[in-house]
C-alpha positions as CSV (number, residue, x, y, z in Angstrom):
1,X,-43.4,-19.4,2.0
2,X,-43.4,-20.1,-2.0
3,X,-39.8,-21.7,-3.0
4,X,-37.0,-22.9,-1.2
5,X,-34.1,-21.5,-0.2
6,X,-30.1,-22.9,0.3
7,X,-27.7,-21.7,2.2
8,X,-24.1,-23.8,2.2
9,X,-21.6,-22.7,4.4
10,X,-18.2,-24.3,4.6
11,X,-15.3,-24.4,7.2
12,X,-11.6,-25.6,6.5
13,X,-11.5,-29.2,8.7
14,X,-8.8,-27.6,11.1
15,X,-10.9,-24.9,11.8
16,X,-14.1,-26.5,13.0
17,X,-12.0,-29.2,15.3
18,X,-10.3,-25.9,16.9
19,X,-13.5,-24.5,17.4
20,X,-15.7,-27.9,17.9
21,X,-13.4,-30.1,19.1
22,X,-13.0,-34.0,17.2
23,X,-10.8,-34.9,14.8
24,X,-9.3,-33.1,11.6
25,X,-11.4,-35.9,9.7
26,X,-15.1,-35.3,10.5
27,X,-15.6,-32.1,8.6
28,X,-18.2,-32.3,6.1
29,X,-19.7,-29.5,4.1
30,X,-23.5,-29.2,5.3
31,X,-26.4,-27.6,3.5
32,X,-29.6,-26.0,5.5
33,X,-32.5,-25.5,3.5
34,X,-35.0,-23.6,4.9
35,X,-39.2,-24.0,3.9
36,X,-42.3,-24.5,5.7
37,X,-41.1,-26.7,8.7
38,X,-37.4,-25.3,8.3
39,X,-35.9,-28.9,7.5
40,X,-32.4,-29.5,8.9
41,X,-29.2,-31.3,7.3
42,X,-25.6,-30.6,8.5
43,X,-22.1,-32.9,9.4
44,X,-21.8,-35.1,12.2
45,X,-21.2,-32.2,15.3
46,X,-23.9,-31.2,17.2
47,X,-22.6,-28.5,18.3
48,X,-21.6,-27.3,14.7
49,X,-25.9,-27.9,13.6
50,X,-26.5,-26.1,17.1
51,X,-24.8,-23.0,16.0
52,X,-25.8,-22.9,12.0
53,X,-29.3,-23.4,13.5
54,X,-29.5,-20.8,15.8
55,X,-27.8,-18.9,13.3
56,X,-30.9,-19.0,11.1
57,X,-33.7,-19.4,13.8
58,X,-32.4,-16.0,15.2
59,X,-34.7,-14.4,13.0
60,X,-37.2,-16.5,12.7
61,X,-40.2,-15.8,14.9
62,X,-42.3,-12.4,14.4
63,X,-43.7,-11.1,17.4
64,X,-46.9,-13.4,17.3
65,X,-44.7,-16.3,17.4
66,X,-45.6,-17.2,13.8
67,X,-42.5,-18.4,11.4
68,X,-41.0,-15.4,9.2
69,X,-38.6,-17.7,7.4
70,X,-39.5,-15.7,3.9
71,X,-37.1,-12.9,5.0
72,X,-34.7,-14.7,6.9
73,X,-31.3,-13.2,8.1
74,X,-28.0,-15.7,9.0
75,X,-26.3,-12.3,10.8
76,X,-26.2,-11.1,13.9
77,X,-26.6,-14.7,15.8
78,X,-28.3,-14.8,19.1
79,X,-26.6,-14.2,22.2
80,X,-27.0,-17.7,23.5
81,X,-25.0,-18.7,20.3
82,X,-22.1,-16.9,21.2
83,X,-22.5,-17.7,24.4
84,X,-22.2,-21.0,23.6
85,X,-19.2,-20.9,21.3
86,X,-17.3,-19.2,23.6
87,X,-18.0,-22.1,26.2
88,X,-16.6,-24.8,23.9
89,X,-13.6,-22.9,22.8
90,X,-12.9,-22.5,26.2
91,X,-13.4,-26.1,27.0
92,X,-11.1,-27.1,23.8
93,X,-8.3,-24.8,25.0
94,X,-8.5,-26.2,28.7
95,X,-8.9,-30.1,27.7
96,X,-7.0,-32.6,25.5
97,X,-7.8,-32.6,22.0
98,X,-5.5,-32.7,18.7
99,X,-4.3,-29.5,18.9
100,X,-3.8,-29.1,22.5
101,X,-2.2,-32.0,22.6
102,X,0.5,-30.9,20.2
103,X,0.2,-27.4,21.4
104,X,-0.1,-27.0,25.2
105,X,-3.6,-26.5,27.3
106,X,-4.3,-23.6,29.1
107,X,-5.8,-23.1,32.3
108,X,-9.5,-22.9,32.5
109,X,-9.4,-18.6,33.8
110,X,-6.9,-18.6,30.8
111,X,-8.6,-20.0,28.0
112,X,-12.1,-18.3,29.3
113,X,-10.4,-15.2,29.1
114,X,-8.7,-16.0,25.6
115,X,-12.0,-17.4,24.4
116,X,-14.1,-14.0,24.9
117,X,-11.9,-12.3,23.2
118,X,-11.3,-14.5,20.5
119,X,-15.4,-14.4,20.2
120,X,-15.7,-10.7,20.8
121,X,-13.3,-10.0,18.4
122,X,-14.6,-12.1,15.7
123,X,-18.1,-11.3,16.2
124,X,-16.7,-7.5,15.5
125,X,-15.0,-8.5,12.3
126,X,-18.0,-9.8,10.7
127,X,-20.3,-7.2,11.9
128,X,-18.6,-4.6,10.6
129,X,-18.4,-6.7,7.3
130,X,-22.1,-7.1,7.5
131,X,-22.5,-3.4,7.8
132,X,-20.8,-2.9,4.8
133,X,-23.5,-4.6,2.8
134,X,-27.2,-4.5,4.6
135,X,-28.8,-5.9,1.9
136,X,-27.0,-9.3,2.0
137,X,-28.6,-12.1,3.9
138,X,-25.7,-12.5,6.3
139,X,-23.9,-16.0,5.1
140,X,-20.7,-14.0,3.9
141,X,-20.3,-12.6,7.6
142,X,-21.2,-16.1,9.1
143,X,-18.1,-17.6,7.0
144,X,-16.0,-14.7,8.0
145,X,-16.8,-15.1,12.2
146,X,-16.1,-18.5,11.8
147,X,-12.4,-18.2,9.9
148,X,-11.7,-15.3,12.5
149,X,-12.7,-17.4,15.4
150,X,-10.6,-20.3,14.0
151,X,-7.6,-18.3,13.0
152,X,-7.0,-16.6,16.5
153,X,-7.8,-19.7,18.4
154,X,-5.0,-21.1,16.3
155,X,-2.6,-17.9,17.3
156,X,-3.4,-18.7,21.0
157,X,-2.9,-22.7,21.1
158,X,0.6,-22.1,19.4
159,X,1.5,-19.8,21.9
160,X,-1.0,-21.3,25.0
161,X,1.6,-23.5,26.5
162,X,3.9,-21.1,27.0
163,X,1.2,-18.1,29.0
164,X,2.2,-18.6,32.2
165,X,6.2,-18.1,31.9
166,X,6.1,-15.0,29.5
167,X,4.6,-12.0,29.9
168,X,5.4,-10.5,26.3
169,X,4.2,-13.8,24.4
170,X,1.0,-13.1,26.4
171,X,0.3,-9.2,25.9
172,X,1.2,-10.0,21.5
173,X,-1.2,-12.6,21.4
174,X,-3.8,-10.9,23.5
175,X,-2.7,-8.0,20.8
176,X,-3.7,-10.1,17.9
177,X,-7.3,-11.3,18.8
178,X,-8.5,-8.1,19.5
179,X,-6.9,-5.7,16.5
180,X,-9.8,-4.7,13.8
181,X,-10.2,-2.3,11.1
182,X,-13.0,0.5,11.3
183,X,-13.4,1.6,7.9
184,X,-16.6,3.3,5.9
185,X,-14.6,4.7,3.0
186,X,-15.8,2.0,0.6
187,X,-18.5,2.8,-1.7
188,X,-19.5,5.6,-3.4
189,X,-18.4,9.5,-2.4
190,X,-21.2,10.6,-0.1
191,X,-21.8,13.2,2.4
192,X,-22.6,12.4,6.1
193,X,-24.6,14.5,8.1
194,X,-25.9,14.2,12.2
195,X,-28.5,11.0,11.6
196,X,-26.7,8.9,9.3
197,X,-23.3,9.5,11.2
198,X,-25.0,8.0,14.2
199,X,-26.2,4.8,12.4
200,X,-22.5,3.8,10.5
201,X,-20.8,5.1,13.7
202,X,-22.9,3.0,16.1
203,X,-20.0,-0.2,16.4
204,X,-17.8,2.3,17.6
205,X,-19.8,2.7,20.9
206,X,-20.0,-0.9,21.7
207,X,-18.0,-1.2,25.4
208,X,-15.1,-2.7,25.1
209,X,-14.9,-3.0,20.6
210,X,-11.3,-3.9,19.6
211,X,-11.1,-1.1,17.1
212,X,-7.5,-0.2,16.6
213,X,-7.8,1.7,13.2
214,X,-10.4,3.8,11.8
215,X,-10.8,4.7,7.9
216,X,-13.5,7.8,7.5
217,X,-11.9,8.4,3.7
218,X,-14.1,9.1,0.7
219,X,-17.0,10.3,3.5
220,X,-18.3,14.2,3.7
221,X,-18.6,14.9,7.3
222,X,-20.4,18.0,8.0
223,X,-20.7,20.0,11.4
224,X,-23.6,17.9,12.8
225,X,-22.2,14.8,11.6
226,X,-18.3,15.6,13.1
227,X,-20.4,16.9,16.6
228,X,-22.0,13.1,16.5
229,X,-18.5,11.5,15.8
230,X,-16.5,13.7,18.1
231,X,-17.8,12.0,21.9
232,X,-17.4,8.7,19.8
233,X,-13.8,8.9,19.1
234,X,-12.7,10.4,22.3
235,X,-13.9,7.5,23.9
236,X,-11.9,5.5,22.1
237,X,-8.9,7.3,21.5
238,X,-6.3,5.3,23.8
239,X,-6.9,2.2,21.6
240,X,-6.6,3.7,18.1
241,X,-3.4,3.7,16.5
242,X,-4.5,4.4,13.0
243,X,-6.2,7.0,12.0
244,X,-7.2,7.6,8.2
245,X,-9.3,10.8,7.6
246,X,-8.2,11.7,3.9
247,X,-10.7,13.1,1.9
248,X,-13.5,13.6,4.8
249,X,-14.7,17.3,4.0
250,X,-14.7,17.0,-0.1
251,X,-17.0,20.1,-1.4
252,X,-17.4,21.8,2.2
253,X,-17.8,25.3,2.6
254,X,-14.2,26.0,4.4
255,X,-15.2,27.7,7.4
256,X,-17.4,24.3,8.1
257,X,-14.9,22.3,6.9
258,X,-12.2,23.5,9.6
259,X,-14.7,23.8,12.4
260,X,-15.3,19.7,11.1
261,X,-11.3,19.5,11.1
262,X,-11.0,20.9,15.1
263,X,-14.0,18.3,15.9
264,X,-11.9,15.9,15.0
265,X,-8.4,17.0,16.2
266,X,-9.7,17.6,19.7
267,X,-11.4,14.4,19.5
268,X,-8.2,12.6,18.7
269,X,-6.2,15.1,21.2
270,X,-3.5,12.6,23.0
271,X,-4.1,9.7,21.3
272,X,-1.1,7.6,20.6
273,X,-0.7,6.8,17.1
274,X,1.3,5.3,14.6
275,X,-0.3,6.0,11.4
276,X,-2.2,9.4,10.6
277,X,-3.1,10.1,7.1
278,X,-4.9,13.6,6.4
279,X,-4.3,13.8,2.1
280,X,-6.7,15.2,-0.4
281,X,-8.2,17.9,2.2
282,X,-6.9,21.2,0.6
283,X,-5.5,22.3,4.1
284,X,-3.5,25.0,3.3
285,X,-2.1,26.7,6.8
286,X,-5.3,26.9,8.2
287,X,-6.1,23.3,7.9
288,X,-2.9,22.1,8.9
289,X,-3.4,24.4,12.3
290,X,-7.2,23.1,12.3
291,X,-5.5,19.6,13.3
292,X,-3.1,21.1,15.7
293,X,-4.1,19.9,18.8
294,X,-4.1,16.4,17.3
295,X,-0.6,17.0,15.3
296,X,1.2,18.5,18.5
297,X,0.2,15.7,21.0
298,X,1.7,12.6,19.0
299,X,4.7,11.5,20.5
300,X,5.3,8.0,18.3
301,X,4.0,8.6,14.6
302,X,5.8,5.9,12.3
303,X,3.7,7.1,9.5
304,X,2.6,10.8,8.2
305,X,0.2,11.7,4.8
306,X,-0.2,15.0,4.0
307,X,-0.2,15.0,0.0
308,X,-2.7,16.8,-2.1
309,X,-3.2,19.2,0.8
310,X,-2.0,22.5,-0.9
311,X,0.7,22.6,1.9
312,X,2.4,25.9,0.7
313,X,5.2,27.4,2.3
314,X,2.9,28.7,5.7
315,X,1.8,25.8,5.8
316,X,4.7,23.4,5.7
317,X,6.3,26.0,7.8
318,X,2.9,25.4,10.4
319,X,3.7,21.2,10.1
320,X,7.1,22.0,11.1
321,X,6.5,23.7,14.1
322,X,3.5,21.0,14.9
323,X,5.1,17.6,14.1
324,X,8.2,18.0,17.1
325,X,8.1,14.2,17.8
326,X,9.4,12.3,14.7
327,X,12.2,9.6,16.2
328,X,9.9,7.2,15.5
329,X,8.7,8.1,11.8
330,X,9.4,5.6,9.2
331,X,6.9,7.5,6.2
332,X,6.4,10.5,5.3
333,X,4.8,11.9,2.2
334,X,3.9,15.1,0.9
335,X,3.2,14.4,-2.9
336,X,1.5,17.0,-5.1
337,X,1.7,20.2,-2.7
338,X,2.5,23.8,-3.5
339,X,5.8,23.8,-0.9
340,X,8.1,25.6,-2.9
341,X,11.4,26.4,-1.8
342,X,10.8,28.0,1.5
343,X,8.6,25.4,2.3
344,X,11.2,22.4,1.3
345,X,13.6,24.0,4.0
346,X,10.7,24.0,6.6
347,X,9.9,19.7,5.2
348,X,14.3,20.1,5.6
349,X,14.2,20.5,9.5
350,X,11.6,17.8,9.6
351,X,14.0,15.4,7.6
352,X,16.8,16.0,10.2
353,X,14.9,15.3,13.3
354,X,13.9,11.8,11.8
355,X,16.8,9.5,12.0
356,X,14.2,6.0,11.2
357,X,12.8,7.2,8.2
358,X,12.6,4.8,5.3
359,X,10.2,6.2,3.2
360,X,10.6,9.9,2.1
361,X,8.2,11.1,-1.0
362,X,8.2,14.9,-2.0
363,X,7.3,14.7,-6.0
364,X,5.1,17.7,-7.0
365,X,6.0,19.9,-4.7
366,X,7.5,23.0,-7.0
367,X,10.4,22.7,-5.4
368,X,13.3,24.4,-7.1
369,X,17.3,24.4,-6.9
370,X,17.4,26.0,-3.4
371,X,14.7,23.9,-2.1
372,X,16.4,20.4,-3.6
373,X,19.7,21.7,-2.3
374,X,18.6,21.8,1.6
375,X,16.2,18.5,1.1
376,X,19.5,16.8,-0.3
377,X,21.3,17.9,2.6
378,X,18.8,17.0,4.9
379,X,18.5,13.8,3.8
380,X,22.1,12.7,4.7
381,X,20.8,12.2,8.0
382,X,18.6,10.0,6.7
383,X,20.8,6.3,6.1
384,X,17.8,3.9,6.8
385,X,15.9,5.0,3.3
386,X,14.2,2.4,1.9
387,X,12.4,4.4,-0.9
388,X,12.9,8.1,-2.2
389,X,10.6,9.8,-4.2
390,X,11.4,13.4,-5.6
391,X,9.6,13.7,-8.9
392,X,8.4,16.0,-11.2
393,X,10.6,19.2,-9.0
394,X,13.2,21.6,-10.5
395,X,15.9,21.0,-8.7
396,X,18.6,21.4,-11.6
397,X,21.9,20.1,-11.8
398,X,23.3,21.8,-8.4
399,X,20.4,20.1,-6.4
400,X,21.7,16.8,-8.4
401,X,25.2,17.1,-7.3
402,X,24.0,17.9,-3.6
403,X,21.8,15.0,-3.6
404,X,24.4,12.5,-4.8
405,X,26.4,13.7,-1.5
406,X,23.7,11.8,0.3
407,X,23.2,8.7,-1.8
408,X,26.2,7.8,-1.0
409,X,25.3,7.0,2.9
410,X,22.0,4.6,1.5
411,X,23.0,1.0,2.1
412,X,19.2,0.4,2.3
413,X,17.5,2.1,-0.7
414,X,15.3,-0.2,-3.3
415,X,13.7,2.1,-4.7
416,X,14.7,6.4,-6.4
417,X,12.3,7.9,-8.5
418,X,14.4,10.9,-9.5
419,X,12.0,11.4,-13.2
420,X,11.8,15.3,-14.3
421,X,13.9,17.0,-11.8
422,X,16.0,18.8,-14.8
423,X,19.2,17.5,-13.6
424,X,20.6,17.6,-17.0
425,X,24.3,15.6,-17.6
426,X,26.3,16.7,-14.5
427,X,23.8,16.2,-11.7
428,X,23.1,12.5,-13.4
429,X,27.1,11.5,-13.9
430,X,27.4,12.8,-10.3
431,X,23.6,10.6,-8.8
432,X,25.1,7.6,-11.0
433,X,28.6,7.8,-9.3
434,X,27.4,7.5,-5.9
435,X,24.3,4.8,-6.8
436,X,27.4,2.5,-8.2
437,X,29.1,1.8,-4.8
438,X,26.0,1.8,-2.6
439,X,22.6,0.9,-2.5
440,X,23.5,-2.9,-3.1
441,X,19.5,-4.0,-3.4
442,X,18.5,-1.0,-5.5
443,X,15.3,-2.3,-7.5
444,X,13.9,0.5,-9.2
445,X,15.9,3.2,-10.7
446,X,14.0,6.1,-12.4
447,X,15.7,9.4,-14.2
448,X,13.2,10.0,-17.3
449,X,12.7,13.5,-18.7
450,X,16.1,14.7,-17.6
451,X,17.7,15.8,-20.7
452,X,20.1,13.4,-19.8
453,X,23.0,12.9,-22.7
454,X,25.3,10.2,-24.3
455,X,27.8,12.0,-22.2
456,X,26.1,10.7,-19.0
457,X,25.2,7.0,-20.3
458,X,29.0,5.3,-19.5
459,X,28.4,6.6,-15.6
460,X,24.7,5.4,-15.7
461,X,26.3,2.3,-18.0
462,X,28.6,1.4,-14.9
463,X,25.5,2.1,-12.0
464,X,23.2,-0.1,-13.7
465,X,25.9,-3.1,-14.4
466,X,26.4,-2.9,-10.1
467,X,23.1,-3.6,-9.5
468,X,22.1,-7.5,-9.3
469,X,18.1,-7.2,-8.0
470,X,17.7,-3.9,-10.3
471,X,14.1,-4.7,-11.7
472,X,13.1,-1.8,-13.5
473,X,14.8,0.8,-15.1
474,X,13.3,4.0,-16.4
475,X,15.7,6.5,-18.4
476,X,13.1,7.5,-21.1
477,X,12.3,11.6,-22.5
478,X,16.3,11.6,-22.8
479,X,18.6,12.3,-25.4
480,X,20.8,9.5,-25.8
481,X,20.3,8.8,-29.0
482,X,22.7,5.6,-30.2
483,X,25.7,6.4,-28.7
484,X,23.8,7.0,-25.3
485,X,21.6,3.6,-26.1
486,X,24.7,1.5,-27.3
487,X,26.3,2.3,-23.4
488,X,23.1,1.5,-21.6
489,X,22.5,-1.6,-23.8
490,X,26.0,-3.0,-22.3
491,X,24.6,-2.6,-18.9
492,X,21.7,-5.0,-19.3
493,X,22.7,-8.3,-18.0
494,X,21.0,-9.4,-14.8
495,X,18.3,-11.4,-15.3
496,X,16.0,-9.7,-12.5
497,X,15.0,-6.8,-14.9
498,X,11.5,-6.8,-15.6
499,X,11.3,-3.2,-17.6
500,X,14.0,-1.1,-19.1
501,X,11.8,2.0,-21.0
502,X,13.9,3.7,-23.2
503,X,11.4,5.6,-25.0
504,X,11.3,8.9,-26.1
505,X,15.3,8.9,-26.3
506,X,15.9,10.1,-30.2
507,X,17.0,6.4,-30.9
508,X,17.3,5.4,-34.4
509,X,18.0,1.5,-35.3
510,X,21.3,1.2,-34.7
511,X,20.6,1.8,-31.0
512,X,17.2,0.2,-30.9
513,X,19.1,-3.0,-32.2
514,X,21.8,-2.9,-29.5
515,X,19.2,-2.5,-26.7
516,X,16.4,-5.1,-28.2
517,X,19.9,-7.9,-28.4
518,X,20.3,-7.3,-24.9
519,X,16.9,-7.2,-23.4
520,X,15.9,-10.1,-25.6
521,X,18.0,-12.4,-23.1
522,X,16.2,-11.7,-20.4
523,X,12.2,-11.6,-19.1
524,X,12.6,-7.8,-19.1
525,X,9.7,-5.9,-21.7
526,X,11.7,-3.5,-23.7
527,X,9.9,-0.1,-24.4
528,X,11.7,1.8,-27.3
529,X,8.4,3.7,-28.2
530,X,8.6,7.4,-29.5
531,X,12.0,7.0,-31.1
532,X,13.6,7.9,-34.6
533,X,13.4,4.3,-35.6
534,X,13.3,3.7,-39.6
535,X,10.8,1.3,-41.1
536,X,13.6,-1.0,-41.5
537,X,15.1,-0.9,-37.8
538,X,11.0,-1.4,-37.0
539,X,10.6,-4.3,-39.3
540,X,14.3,-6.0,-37.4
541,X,12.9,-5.1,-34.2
542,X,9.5,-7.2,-34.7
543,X,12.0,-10.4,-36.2
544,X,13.9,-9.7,-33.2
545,X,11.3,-10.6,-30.7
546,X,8.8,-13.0,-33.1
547,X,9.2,-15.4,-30.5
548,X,8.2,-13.5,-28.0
549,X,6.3,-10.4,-28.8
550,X,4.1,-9.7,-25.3
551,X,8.3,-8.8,-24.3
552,X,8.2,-5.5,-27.1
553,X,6.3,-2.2,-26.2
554,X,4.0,-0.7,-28.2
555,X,5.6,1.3,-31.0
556,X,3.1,3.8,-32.2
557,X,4.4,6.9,-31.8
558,X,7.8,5.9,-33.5
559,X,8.5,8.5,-36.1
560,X,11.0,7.5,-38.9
561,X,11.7,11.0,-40.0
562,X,12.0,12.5,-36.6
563,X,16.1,13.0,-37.2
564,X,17.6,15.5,-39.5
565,X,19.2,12.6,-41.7
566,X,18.4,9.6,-43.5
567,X,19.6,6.3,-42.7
568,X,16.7,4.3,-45.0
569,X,19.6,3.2,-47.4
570,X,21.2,-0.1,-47.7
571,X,23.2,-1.2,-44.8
572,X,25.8,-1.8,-47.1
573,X,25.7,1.4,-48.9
574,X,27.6,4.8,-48.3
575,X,27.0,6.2,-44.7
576,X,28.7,9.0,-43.0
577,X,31.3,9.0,-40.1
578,X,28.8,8.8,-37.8
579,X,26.9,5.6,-38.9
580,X,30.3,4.1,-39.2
581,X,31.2,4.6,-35.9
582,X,28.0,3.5,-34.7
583,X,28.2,0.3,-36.6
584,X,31.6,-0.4,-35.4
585,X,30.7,-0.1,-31.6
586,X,27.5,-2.4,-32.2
587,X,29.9,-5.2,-33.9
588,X,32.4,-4.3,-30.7
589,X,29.3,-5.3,-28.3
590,X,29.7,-8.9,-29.4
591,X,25.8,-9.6,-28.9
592,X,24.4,-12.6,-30.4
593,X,21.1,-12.3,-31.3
594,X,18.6,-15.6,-30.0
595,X,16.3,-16.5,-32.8
């Protein structure tokens, strides 16, 4: 061998004494550096040299016996290795050391059984990690079996003592050594065909793997491929509880593509799951019936996917008659579809039969006034929503009104993305009014491209000035203009804001200077970009915040001359009765400006 070669692996002190045993103090980082004779330096426990030797000596013998250290691997380690680790973890959590002393030992049966697991569970981890880049030399998933193995060894110790009096402590901790991710969407978009399926899905067929989710995104299956993965999954099926398969038949012929889809469902058929995510597959009805077998038998979803499926009205009509167990859902998303309004009332039915949900998202959708009406109405069954997002729809001002019916019930909301839904003045007064007495935590608040008026800003004025954790506000492609900008300004007092975008809102610099005396209080960034601002109002807006520029948007597509009069003249010059008015409510604000 021409060279040397280092490998330094390091492991937090409490982790190798929960692991090795010994005190807290002993850790050392140790160095092996392998050449001809394979010379050997490490920290004071044996045991700790026994295992980073093994781990390297693994793979060093060809079959002659002759050393092959040139093109040595630190991953997988032998089986006496882990054999051996899980002996002195079992030791550690069935004698006294430092942690069991403050902790509690277990029985010997106990902390054997605990101790495979733990090992098993690990070794998994890193494995999988190690699959994920074949061309490494292994040290990476060393460091990560080790941090595994010393984290759930940890989880067991706190809870050891008390094993033998409760059952539930017992079945969450056993539940936490053995949960792992699956995934083999990282990495470039590929397709997958019969051999290479068999080679990345090979850790799944290990007896007794603690896989509890599975991520096949960004992956092509094809027919052979899904008829390798197919046995695979139904073998595991009763352990999985997350199941990600977005994006797994990109450019596929269709008729291939479904067959791949009823692989897959029938696979999966009965399995009890809490997360199922099947975006970005261009269902349509027939996809969404391709997965039937899998939809119908889920009796405890808490999460559902389905955006950028081309769900049209068949087909949201097909997840409708599917999906029958919802209690238990908490998400469900169907962003960038081609519902419609017939479809919304099928997604409607779905609403009402899911009294836990906390996470609604239907932006995209095409859904018009009819549609938005029976979602609005829908959704007053709905009073533990966290998050609601209905962008970029046309529900009009009727839909507005509807939908305000049911903010009123949201003690829970944080978040309402309500951007380009055409709701116009009365179906904003009307979403403001019932925002202001509830959703006490409300942190995001989003109504741009609205044609929202200054006839609506006092109602959205009085909202925003309720809301003490509001953090971002987004009421640009408005048309407040200064009157409109002059109300909202009045509302910006709590110092949670982070962003208040006003862009886009036919501002001029009377209004720009009420909002930028406001926001320059607080931590907020202030974005006033695409306005009517003069070259005046621009220049006070840059003194303004001198002190603190990174807390100004961009303002490059300000146009000066965007309104049909001037106000470039001398502030004490001749204006008309409108300027005058406008000056007299900025002067009413009784806003200091912070130099």
């Amino acid at each position: 061998m021409t060279g040397d070669r280092s490998v330094s692996i390091s492991l937090t002190a409490a982790a190798a004494a929960a692991i090795f045993g010994g005190s807290v103090r002993f850790l050392e980082t140790f160095e092996i550096r392998t050449a001809g004779n394979l010379p050997f330096t490490a920290g004071k426990s044996q045991i700790l040299k026994k295992l980073v030797f093994d781990l390297i000596a693994m793979d060093g013998k060809m079959e002659n016996g002759e050393s092959r250290y040139s093109s040595i691997k630190l991953w997988p380690p032998s089986d006496n290795t882990r054999q051996m680790l899980v002996e002195r973890m079992t030791k550690n959590l069935s004698t006294p050391t430092i942690f069991t002393s403050k902790y509690g030992t277990l029985s010997n049966a106990e902390a054997s059984k605990h101790a495979n697991q733990i090992e098993e569970s690990a070794f998994s981890a890193a494995t999988n990690h190690y699959e994920q880049e074949p061309e490494s030399d292994g040290s990476s998933a060393v460091q990560l079996y080790a941090k595994e193995c010393s984290k759930l060894i940890l989880e067991v110790l706190k809870g050891g003592s008390k094993l033998e009096q409760t059952e539930g402590l017992k079945s969450e901790i056993n539940s936490a050594v053995r949960e792992t991710v699956f995934d083999i969407s990282k990495g470039p978009r590929a397709f997958i065909e019969a051999d290479e399926a068999k080679k990345l899905l090979n850790l799944l067929k290990e007896p007794d793997n603690s896989f509890t989710k599975i991520c096949f995104s960004n992956r092509s299956f094809g027919l052979g491929a899904a008829e390798v993965a197919g046995p695979i999954l139904s073998s595991i099926k009763n352990q999985l509880k997350e199941v990600d398969l977005s994006d797994f038949v990109a450019g596929r012929p269709e008729a291939e593509a479904l067959d791949v889809m009823k692989f897959f469902s029938e696979a999966l058929e009965g399995s009890d799951l809490k997360y199922l995510n099947i975006s970005d597959n261009a269902l349509g009805e027939k996809g969404v019936r391709a997965f039937g077998k899998l939809l119908q038998s889920q009796n405890s979803l808490e999460e559902l996917y389905l955006m950028n499926d081309g769900i049209s009205t068949e087909a949201a009509q097909a997840v409708c008659e599917l999906v029958r167990r919802t209690e238990k859902l908490k998400v469900l998303h169907f962003h960038n579809n081609m519902t419609g309004d017939e479809g919304a009332i099928a997604i409607s039915e779905i609403l009402k039969r899911c009294p836990k949900l906390e996470d609604f998202r239907c932006s995209s959708t095409r859904v018009g006034s009819e549609g938005g009406v029976e979602l609005s109405e829908a959704l007053r069954q709905c009073k533990n929503l966290k998050k609601l997002d209905l962008r970029d729809n046309m529900f009009g001002a009727d839909a507005g009104v509807k939908l305000s019916e049911a903010l009123v019930k949201f003690e829970n909301l944080k978040e309402i993305y309500l951007s380009y839904l055409n709701l116009e003045d009365d179906g904003a007064i009307a979403i403001a009014n019932a925002l202001k007495n509830s959703s006490p935590s409300l942190e995001v608040l989003e109504m741009a491209g609205n044609d929202i008026t200054a006839k609506a800003a006092p109602s959205l004025a009085a909202c925003i000035s309720n809301k003490k954790f509001l953090v971002r506000l987004n009421l640009s492609e408005n048309d407040f203009k200064d009157d409109g900008a002059i109300e909202i300004s009045k509302a910006l007092v709590e110092e949670s804001l982070k962003e208040v975008d006003m862009s886009q809102n036919s501002v001029r610099r009377a209004g720009a200077r009420t909002l930028a005396q406001a926001v320059i209080r607080l931590t907020a960034l202030l974005n006033l970009n695409g306005n009517f601002i003069s070259e005046e109002g621009i220049d006070e807006l840059k003194d303004f915040f001198k002190g603190c520029p990174e807390k100004l948007g961009p303002l490059d597509d300000n146009d000066p001359d965007g309104e049909d009069y001037d106000e470039s003249g001398d502030e004490e010059g001749d204006r008309d009765e409108d300027n005058d008015e406008l000056e007299a409510k900025v002067k009413n604000l009784d806003i200091d400006r912070e130099e």
